[in-house]
N, C-alpha and C positions, 0 to 999 in steps of 0.2 A: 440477494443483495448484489449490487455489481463490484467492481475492483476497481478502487481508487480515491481520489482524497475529494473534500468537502464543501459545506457551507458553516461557518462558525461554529460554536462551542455550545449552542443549546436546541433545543427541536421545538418549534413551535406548539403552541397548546390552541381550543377551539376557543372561539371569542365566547363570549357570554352565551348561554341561551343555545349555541349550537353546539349538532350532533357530535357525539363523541364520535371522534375515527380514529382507527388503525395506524399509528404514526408509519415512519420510513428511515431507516437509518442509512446513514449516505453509504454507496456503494464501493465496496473495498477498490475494485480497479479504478472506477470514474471518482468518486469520493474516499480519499480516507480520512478526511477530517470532517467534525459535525456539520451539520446543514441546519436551517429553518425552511422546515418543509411545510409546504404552502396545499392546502385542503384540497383534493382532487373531487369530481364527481362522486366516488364512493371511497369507500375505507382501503385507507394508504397504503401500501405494501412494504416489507421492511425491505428497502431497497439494495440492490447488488450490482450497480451501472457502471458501466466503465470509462471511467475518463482518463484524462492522460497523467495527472501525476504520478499515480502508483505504477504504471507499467512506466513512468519516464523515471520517476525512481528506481522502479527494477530496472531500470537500464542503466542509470548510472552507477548501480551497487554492482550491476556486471560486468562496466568497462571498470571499476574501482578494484574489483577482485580476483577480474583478466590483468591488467595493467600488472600490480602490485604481483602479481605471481608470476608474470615477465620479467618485470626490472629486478625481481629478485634471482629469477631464475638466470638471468643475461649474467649475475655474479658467480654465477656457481663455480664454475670453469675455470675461473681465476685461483681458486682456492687447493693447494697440491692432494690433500684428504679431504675428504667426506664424511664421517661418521655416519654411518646404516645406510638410510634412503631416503634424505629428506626430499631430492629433488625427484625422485619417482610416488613416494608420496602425497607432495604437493601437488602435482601434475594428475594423479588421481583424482584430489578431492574436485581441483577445477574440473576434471572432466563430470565426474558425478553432479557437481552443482548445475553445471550449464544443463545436464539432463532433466534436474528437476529431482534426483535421486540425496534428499537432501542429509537421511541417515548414513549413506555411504560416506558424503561427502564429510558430515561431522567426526566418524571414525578417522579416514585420512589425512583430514586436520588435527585431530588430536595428537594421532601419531607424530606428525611431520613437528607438532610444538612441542611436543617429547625430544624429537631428534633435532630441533633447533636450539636447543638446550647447551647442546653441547659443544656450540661453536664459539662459546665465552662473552662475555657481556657486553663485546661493541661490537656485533655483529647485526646487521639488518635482519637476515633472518627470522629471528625470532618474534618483534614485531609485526613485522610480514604477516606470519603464519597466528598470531593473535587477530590481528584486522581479519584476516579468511577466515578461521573459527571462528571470530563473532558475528558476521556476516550470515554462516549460513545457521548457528542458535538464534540469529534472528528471525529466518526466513522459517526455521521451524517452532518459533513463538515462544523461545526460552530467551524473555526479556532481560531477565536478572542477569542471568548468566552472559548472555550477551554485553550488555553494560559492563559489567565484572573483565571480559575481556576487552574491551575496547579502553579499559579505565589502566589497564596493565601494560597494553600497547602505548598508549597516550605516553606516561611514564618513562616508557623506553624511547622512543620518538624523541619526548624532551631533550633526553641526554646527551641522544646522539647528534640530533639535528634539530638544536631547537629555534624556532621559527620558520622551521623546514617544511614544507609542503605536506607533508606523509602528516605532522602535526595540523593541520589543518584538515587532508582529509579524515582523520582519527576524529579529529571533534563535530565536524559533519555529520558521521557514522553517529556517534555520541550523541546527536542531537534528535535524530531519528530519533532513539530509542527512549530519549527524555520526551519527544513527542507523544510517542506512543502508550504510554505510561500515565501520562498526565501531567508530568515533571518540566512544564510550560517556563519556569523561570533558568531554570538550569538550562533548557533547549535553546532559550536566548542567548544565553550569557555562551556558551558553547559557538552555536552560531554566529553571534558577532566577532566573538575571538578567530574562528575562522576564517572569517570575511575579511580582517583586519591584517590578517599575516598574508594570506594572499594577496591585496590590495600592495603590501608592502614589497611583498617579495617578486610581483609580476606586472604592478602598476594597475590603474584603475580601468583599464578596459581590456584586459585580460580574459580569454573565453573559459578562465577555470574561476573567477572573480565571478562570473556571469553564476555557478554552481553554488556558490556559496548565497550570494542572492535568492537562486530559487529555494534555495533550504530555511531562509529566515522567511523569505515570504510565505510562505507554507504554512510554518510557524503561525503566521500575522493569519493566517487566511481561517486558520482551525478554529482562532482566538475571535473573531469575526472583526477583523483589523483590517477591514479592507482596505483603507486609502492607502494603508502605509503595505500591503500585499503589494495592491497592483504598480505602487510608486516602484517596488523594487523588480517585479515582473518587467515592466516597461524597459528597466533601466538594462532587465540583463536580455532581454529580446534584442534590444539595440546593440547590444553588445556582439550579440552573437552575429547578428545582419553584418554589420561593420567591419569584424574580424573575419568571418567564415563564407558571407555571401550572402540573398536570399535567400537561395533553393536550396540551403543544407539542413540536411536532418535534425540537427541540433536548433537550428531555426523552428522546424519545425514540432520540438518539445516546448518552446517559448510562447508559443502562439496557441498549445493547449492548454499553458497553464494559466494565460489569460481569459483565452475562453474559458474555462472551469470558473473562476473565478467572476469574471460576468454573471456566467450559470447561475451561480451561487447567489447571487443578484436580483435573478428575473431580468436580466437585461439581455436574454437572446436574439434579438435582433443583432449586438456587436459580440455577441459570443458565435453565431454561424459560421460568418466568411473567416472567422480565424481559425476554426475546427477546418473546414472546407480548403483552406489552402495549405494547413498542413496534410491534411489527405494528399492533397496533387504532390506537395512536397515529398513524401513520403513515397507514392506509387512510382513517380518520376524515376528519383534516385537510387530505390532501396530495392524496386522491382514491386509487381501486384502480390506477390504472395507472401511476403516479408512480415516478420510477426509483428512492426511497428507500425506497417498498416493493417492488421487486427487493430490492433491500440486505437486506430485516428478510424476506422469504422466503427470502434464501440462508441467509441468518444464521440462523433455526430448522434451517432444513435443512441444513445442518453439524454440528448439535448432536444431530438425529435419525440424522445419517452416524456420529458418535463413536458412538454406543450401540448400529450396528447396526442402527438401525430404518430399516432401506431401503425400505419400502414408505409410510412416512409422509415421509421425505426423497423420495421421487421430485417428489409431484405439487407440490411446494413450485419444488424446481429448474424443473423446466419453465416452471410459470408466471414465475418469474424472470428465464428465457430470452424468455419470449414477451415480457415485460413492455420487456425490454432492449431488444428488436428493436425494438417500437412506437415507443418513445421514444428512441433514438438513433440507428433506423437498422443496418441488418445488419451495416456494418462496423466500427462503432466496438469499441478495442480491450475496453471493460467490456461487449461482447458475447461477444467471447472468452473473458472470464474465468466468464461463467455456463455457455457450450460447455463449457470444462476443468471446471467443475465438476458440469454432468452425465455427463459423461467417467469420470470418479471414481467415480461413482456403478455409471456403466455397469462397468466394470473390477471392482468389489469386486461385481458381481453377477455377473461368469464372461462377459458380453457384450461377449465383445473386440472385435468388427467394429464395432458401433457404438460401440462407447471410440475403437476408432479414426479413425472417421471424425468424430466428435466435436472429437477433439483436432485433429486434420489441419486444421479447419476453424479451430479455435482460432488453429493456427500461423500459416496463412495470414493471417487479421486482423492479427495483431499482427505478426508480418512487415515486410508493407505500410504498415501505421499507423503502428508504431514505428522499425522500419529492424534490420535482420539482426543488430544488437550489442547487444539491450536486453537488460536481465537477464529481463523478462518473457517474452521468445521464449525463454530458456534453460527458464523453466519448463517451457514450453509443449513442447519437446525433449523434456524429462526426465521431462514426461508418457507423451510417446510412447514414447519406449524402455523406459517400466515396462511399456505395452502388450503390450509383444516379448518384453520380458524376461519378464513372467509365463506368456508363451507356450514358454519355453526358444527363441525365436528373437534369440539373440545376436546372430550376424551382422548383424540390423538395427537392433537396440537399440544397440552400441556405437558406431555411426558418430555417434550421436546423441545418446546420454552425452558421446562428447567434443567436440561442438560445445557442451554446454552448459557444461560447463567451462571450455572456452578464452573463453566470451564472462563469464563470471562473472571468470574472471584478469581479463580487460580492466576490470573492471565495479567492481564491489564488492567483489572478494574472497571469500575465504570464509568472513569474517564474516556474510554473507547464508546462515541458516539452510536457507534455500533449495538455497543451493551445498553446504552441508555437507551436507545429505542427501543430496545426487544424487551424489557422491565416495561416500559411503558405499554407495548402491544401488549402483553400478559395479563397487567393489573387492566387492560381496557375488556379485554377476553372474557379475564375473572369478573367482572361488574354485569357483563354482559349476562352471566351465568349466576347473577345475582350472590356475588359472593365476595361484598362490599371489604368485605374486612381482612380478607386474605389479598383483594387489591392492592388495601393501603400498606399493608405489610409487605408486599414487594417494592409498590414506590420507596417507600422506607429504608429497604435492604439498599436499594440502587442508591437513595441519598446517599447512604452511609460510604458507598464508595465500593467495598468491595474491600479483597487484598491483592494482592500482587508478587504471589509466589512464584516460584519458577513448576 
């Protein structure tokens, strides 16, 4: 599957009379919200494309976690003692996050909210270092626990600075994780309250006014709310033209999230040139080898994967890969996601062996980086036994379907469009294998939703 957000909240089913296929579930970098995926020549593959929300996401959760460990860090010095090391340990855990090192990173935040404890109860600190903790239990797919942190920060924010900025990025964060969950009414209500305090506190064309926009649009977008997505997309594109210029990078996360959203559509003809100019946007300012133009090469090249055009989507993906590799290093897990997403590629071109060893490589990264429960390894699973599956090799494809199940039960749920496709590909699998009733017994399971343990 690739990396990144969606098309709506359910996956299309075959019309009458026709052939059952293989669904696709939208691709974690290019899609992370559901999609209605549209019947391909042969049986669909559970997709892993890379579009721009999820890495424009990860990008704003990484100026949100650089920033806030700045503006807390810039206090420090004022203060005559310290207790232990919170600013040596904060300055760890960021360093570990930005590496991708995300279990380091969760120790030296725990610590640091240990030793921000002790600076008494109208301190920033402590907040601070709640927002970093749950940031990277996000990034390592402990929901709960993330939620749980961001609901304790929220809290302290109030108190201190309430309808303060740090309050609004807190419900932001917030709203993510109510997206991710399922928890679509809470995500709103979070989201507008943030929209609303910013709007207040920085006026209605503010480039951080523009952030809160793309977070309810998102929202709208997973819900398959297009008008009221792209109304708010439009609104905070313009935003950002007018404040920041055209050729800024920021610019150019505005003009993927509209093309996605097109994507999402079928309306690629006006989804190209805005993929395509944030590319130039991107190489122009950021330089060729910049991990945000990875982003805006998967991101064209998902959109050339939709229409089939596999020979113009190859040479995009690779240099994506290559681009990923240079700049973070071969393990990091947004290395995996460009793997799975020439995987994808490799697979919908009949080149199983190397789809496989593609994925296989994927799994591994994110494995080790993430840890065996992440919902992102479940993709990376449910890639592979599309592998097998499209091979009629069940017996290696199901062990594999149902690890990714059981770790989405743990996870998200099946609210993760993600999970809803691969219950789908499984029970199409099992039917296939004449084993009608253990199909419907997974449809079933997926209805039912799942849990949502940490």
């Amino acid at each position: 599957m690739s990396h990144r957000l969606g098309r709506g909240s359910r996956l299309a089913r075959p019309q009458s009379g026709a052939v059952a296929r293989f669904r696709q579930p939208i691709g974690l970098m290019r899609r992370w919200q559901a999609g209605i995926v549209k019947p391909a020549s042969k049986w669909l593959l559970p997709g892993q494309r890379c579009r721009g929300t999820i890495f424009v996401m990860l990008g704003r959760q990484f100026f949100y976690l650089t920033a806030t460990i700045i503006c807390a860090l810039a206090g420090v010095n004022a203060h005559a003692a310290e207790p232990g090391s919170w600013k040596e340990r904060s300055q760890a855990g960021t360093e570990a996050y930005l590496s991708g090192d995300y279990a380091a990173a969760a120790e030296a935040y725990e610590e640091a909210v240990e030793l921000a404890q002790e600076f008494g109860p109208n301190d920033t600190r402590l907040p601070t270092s709640l927002n970093n903790l749950a940031e990277v239990y996000e990034k390592q797919g402990r929901y709960a626990e993330a939620e749980a942190m961001q609901k304790s920060a929220l809290r302290l924010w109030e108190k201190l600075r309430p309808d303060y900025l740090d309050v609004a990025r807190t419900l932001n964060a917030l709203a993510v994780l109510y997206r991710q969950q399922g928890k679509y009414t809470e995500a709103e209500q979070a989201d507008k309250r943030a929209l609303g305090i910013r709007e207040k506190a920085l006026g209605p064309d503010h480039p951080d006014v523009a952030t809160s926009l793309d977070s309810l649009a998102a929202l709208y977008r997973r819900q398959a709310r297009y008008k009221e997505a792209e109304t708010l997309y439009k609104r905070a594109l313009k935003i950002r033209e007018e404040s920041r210029g055209p050729d800024d990078p920021e610019v150019a996360s505005s003009l993927d999230h509209l093309a996605i959203l097109y994507a999402d559509q079928g309306r690629y003809k006006e989804a190209e040139p805005l993929h395509q100019r944030a590319l130039d946007i991107r190489r122009q300012q950021l330089g060729p080898k910049h991990r945000e133009v990875a982003t805006s090469l998967n991101n064209l090249a998902a959109l050339y994967f939709d229409q089939q055009r596999y020979d113009e989507a190859e040479p995009l993906y690779t240099e994506a890969l290559e681009i990923s590799r240079y700049t973070l290093g071969p393990d990091h897990p947004d290395v995996a996601t460009s793997l799975d997403n020439l995987g994808l590629l490799r697979r919908r071109q009949g080149r199983y062996t190397e789809a496989e060893q593609l994925h296989k490589q994927g799994l591994a990264i994110r494995t080790e980086a993430l840890g065996p429960r992440h919902p992102y390894v479940a993709i990376s699973l449910a890639n592979l036994a599309m592998v097998y599956a499209e091979q009629k090799k069940y017996s290696q494809a199901e062990p594999l379907f149902q690890r990714a199940m059981e770790i989405w039960e743990k996870t998200t749920g099946f609210a993760d469009p993600h999970a809803a496709a691969c219950a789908e590909n499984y029970a199409e699998m099992l039917r296939r294998s004449r084993r009608g009733r253990e199909a419907a017994m997974v449809e079933a399971r997926a209805r039912q939703g799942g849990t949502r343990n940490p």
